[in-house]
N, C-alpha and C positions, 0 to 999 in steps of 0.2 A: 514295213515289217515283212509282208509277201516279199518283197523282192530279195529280201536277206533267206529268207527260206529257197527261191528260184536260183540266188546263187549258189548257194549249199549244194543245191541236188546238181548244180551243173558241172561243180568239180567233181561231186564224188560219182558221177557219171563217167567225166574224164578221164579219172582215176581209174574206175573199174574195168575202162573201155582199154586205155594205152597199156595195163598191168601185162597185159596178153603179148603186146608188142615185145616189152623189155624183159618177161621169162621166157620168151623164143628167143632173142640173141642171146642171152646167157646159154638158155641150154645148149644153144650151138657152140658156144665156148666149150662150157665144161664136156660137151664130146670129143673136141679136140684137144684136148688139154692133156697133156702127156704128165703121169704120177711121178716119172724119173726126177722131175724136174724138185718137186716136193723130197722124194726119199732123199735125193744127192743133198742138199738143204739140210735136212735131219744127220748126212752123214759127215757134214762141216761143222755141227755142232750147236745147232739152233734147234731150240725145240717144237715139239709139234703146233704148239700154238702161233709160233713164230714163222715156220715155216710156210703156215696157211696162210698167215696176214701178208706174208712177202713176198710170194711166190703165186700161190693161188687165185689171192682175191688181187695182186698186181696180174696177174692173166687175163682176169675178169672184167677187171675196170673198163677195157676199149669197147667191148660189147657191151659193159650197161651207159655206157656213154653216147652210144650207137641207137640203144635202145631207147636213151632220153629223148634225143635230136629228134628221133622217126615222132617217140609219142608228142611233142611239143609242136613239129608239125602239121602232125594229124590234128591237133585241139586247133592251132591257128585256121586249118582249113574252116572250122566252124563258126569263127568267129562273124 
């Protein structure tokens, strides 16, 4: 039963720990992230909701993918 509780806290250590990794590659996305790209989207006729999910979070995806690798990484170094 200990050891079910020792796992518990080791993810949500790992979790807390990598969180940090993968909201800095994002936020370096969305600094680079050009709105043209979004507005032109809205000016083809997709709505804004539309435009986020295809545009936007398709920008985003390589940087939290980036961000998973590094945290999944960093958790194996501890293994």
């Amino acid at each position: 039963m200990a050891r079910t509780g020792a796992f518990t806290t080791l993810v949500i250590a790992h979790v807390a720990f990598c969180t940090a990794y993968v909201t800095i590659t994002v936020q370096i996305a969305a600094a680079d992230a050009d709105r043209r790209s979004e507005e032109a989207a809205m000016d083809l006729g997709s709505s804004p909701a539309q435009a986020s999910s295809e545009v936007t979070l398709a920008h985003h995806w390589p940087a939290a993918g980036i961000g998973l690798l590094l945290s999944f990484t960093l958790s194996l170094d501890d293994l």
